[in-house]
C-alpha positions in Angstrom: 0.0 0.0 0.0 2.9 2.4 0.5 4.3 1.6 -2.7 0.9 2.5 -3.9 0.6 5.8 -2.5 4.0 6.9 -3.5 3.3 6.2 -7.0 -0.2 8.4 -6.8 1.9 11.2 -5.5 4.0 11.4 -8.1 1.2 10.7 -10.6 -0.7 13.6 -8.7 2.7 15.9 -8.7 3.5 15.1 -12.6 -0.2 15.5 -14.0 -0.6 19.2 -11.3 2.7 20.3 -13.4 1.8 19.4 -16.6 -1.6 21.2 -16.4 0.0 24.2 -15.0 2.4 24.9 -17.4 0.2 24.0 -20.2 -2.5 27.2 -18.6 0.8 28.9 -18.4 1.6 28.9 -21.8 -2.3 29.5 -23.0 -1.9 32.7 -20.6 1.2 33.9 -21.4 0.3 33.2 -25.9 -3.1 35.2 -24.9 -1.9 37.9 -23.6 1.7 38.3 -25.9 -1.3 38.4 -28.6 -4.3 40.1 -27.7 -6.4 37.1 -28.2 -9.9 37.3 -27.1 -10.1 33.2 -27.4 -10.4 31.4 -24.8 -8.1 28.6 -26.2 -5.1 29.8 -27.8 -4.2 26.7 -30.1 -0.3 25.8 -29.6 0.6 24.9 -32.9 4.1 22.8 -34.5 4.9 21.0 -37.2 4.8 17.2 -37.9 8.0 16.0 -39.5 6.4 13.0 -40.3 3.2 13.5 -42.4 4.5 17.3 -42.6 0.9 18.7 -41.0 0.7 21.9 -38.9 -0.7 20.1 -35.5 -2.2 21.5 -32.3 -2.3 21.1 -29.2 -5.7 21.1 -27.4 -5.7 20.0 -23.9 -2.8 19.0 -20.9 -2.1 14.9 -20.8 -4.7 13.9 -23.5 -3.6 11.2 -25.7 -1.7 12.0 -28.6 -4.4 11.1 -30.7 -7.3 13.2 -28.7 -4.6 16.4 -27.6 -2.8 16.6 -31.0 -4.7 17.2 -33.8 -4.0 17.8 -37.5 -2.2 14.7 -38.2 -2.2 13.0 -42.0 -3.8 9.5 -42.2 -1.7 7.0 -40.6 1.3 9.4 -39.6 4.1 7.2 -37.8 4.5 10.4 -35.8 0.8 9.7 -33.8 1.0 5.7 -34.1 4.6 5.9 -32.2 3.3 8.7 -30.0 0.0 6.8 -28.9 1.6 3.4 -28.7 4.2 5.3 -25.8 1.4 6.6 -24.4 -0.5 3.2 -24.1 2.2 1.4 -23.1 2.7 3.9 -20.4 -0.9 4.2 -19.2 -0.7 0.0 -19.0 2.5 0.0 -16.6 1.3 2.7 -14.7 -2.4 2.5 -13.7 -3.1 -1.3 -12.7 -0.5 0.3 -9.6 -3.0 2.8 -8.7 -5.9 0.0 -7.8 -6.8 -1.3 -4.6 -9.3 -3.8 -5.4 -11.3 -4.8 -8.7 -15.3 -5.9 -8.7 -15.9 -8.8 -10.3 -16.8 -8.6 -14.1 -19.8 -7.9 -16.0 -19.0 -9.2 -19.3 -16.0 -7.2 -20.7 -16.5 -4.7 -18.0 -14.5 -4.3 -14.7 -14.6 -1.8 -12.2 -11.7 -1.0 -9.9 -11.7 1.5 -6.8 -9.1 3.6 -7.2 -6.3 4.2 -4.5 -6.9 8.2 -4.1 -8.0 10.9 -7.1 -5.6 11.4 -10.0 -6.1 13.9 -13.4 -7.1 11.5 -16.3 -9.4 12.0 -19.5 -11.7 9.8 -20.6 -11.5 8.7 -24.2 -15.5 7.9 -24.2 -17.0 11.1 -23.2 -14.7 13.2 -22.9 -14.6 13.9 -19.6 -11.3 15.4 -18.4 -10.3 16.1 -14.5 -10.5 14.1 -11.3 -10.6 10.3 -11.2 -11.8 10.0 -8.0 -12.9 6.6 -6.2 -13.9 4.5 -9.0 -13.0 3.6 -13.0 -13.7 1.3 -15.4 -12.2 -1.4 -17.9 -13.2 -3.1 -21.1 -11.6 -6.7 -21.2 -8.9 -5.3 -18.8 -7.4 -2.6 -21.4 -6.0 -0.2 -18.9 -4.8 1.9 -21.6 -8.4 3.1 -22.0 -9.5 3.8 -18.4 -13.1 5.0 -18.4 -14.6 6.9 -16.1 -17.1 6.4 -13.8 -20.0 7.7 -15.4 -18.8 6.1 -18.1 -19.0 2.4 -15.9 -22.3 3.1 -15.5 -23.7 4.0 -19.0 -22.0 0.4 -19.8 -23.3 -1.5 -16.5 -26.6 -3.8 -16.8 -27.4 -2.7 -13.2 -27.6 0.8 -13.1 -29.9 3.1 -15.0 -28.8 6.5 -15.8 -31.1 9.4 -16.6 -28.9 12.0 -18.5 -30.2 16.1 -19.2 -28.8 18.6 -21.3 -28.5 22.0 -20.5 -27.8 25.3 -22.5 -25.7 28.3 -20.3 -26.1 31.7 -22.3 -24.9 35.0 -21.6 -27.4 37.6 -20.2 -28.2 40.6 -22.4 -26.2 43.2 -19.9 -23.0 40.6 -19.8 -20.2 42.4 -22.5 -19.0 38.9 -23.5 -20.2 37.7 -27.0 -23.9 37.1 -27.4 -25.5 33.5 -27.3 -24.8 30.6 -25.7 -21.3 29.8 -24.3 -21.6 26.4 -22.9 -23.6 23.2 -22.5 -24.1 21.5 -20.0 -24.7 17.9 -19.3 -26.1 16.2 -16.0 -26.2 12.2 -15.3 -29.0 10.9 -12.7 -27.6 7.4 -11.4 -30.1 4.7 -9.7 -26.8 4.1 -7.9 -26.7 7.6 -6.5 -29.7 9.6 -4.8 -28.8 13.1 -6.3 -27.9 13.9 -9.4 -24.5 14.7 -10.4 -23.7 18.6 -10.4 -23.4 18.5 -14.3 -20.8 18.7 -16.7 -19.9 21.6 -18.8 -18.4 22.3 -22.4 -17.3 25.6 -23.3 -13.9 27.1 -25.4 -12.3 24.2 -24.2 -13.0 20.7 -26.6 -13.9 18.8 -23.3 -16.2 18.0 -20.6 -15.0 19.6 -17.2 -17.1 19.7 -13.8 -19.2 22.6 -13.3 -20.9 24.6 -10.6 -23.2 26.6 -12.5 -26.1 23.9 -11.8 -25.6 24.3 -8.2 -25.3 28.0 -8.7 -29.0 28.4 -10.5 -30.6 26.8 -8.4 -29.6 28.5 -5.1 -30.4 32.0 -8.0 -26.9 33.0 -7.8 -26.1 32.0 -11.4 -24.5 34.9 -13.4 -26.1 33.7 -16.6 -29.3 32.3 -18.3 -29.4 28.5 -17.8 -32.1 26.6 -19.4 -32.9 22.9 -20.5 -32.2 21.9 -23.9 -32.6 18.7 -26.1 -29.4 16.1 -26.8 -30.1 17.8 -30.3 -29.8 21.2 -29.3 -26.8 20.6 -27.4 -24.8 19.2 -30.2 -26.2 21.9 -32.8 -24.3 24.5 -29.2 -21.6 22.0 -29.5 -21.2 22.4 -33.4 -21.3 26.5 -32.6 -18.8 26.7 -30.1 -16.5 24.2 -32.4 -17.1 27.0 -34.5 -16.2 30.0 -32.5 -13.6 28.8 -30.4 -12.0 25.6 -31.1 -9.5 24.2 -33.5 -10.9 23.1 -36.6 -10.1 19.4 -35.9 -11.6 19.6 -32.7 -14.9 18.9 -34.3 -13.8 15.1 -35.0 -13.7 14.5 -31.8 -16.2 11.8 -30.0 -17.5 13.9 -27.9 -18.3 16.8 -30.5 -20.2 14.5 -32.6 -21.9 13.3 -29.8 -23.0 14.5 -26.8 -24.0 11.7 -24.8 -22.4 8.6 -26.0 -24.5 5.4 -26.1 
């Protein structure tokens, strides 16, 4: 167990640099340029398939956080295969226990939070108690939600929301976000939603919690699965990389 939480507090030390200096940068490019964006794409050039590529997000995978690459550029293949191979020696150490399977699906409680992304839905932040497997691929750790979209047992409720700027806010006009809540049969609240904005991922949220106690500083109302994705394809639009509408989770909001 020691050797356990050693290794999480480097993991939790490496990934709280990484993100740092990757806002850092995004600061720093803003500011040198007079962006008004609130992602400033970090651009460089592939040697291999000789693509202009950017860089989207802190500890993605390669093939997720860099986009731009040409059809089967050794460059990504090389770069994701490291980054599998490293995800495979380096989670199953962060486990305490496993549940037995269901199927092809295994869930494991995790020995204390760590920064991951989820290549299903896009979720990117904490990894708190729990994550998931299919047929024990550790280099595609799912999150929890993510466990229980999958699991026979548990039935999951999930509601869109749209977050739009009110008229006296000077930020740009319509919406600027979308949010998206799960309701678990596992859980007795729902969660406190999941939002989308300039950045090409699902992050936690407070502004759920925040309309309902009235203190929200924007307009917050319900919206469709297809309204959300017809927000999603908008903020592609406004803020994001070009490439950053391939993504799963841009085509889809909720994945089934």
């Amino acid at each position: 167990m020691a050797e356990v939480a050693s290794d999480l507090g480097a993991v939790q030390a490496w990934s709280a640099g990484v993100t740092r200096t990757f806002r850092d940068v995004q600061s720093a490019v803003a500011s040198a340029e007079g962006s008004e964006q609130k992602l400033v794409p970090l651009t460089w050039s592939c040697v291999e398939c000789q693509q202009e590529i950017t860089d989207t997000v802190p500890l993605g995978r390669p093939m997720h956080a860099n986009l731009g690459h040409g059809a089967g550029c050794l460059r990504l293949t090389r770069d994701q295969a490291l980054d599998d191979e490293e995800r495979r020696n380096r989670l199953p150490a962060m486990v305490t226990e496993s549940a037995p399977c269901h199927g092809s699906l295994r869930r494991h409680r995790l020995a204390g939070r760590f920064v991951d992304d989820c290549p299903r839905c896009g979720w990117h932040g904490y990894f708190d108690t729990w994550a998931a497997t299919i047929d024990e691929n550790w280099a595609s750790l799912l999150c929890d939600n993510c466990y229980a979209d999958l699991s026979p047992d548990i039935e999951v409720t999930v509601t869109f929301y749209c977050c739009s700027t009110y008229a006296y806010d000077p930020g740009p006009e319509g919406p600027f976000a979308v949010i998206r809540q799960r309701s678990r049969s596992d859980y007795k609240v729902p969660d406190s939603g999941q939002t989308l904005t300039w950045e090409p991922f699902w992050q936690q949220t407070p502004i759920l919690v925040e309309a309902a106690r009235g203190t929200a500083l924007c307009e917050v109302s319900r919206v469709s699965q297809q309204r959300a994705e017809q927000i999603i394809e908008f903020l592609g639009w406004r803020y994001w990389p070009d490439q950053a509408l391939r993504l799963p989770w841009a085509a889809t909001a909720y994945p089934m």
